[in-house]
C-alpha positions, 0 to 999 in steps of 0.5 A: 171928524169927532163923534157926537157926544151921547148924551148920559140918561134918558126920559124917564117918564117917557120910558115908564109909558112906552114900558107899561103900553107895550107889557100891561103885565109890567105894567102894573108891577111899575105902578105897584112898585112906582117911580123909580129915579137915578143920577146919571150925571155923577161923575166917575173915572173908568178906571176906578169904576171896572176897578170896583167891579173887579173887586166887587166879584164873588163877595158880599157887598160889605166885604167887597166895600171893605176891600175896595176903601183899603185899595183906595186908601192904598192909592197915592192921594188915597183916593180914586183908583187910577191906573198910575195908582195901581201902578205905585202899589206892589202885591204885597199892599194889594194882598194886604188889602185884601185882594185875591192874586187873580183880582191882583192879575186883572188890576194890573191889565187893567192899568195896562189896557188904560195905559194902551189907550184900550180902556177909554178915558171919561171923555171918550166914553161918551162919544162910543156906542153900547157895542164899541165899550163892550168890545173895549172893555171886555179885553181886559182881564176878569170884565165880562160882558154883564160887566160893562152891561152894569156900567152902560146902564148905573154909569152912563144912563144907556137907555136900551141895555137889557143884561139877559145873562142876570139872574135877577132881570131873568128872575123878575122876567118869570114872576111878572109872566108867570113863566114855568121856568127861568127863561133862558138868555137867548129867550129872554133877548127875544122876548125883551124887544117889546121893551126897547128902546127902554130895556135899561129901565125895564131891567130896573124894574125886574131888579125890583120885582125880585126885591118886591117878590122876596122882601128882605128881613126886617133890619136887613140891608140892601145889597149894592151892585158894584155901579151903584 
């Protein structure tokens, strides 16, 4: 019997309600902050998603977006990263690219983990749950949890992730209560259940009370996640 497919994204509008009922505090940084949107409709390929956030780790944003357009145009139709395409290019044009040899190691299982059939293709990624592609992905070498967290909530439109172990949603979390100190991962779990089933929405937020909280300097540029 073939799993339902779930479907990408949630109602916005019906999250923004239930978050600003459950948390007043919340609340008002939202409508101080207003509406917020995302595409969760654009496709993508596995592969090349964990690829980038794979060499999105420990850079900049620019840097790592440097890194990564050499790697693609490395590919063999310069395009998307593909298992097969990682396959076809040897250390020597990797390093050349830019990749550390660590980066280099996680490609390489991460093609292999995609050739095993570990790694699910786009069509099988709508048909597992939150915890299924966790306990997939987090197999393959240098993808963390946070990781497939990032790629459930930019990629897939999951609508109850909350990444307790990201310093800017635990960051948002105090300035918006006021906490004396950083709340801690296993806290911030428990506290976040007044936000499901929207805790994705409610990370998005945090991410903006930061940004909101701690304006960039004039002319600066915001810097992507590696899902954005």
């Amino acid at each position: 019997m073939q799993v339902p497919r779930i479907p990408r994204g949630f109602d916005i509008d019906a999250a923004t309600a239930h978050l600003a009922r459950r948390d007043r505090k919340l609340g008002r940084w939202m409508r101080r902050i207003g509406p917020l949107e995302h595409d969760f409709d654009a496709r993508f390929h596995p592969v090349d998603a964990l690829a980038r956030s794979i060499l999105y780790q420990q850079l900049s944003g620019k840097a790592a977006a440097t890194i990564t357009a050499r790697v693609r145009q490395r590919m063999p139709r310069g395009g998307r990263i593909t298992a097969r395409g990682i396959d076809a290019v040897d250390d020597a044009g990797l390093r050349a690219a830019g990749v550390s040899r660590n980066k280099i190691a996680a490609l390489r299982d991460l093609a292999a983990k995609f050739h095993a059939g570990i790694v699910p293709t786009s069509a099988q990624l709508d048909r597992m749950s939150d915890q299924d592609l966790i306990d997939h992905l987090t197999q393959v070498r240098g993808i963390g949890r946070w990781t497939v967290e990032m790629l459930l909530m930019f990629r897939l439109g999951r609508p109850d992730v909350l990444p307790v172990d990201d310093l800017g949603v635990r960051k948002g979390a105090q300035i918006v209560h006021g906490f004396d100190a950083l709340p801690a991962p296993l806290a911030l779990r428990e506290f976040g259940e007044r936000w499901g089933p929207y805790r994705t929405l409610a990370s998005f937020y945090l991410w903006k009370v930061v940004e909101a909280a701690n304006p960039p300097k004039p002319g600066a540029k915001p810097v992507k996640r590696s899902q954005e």
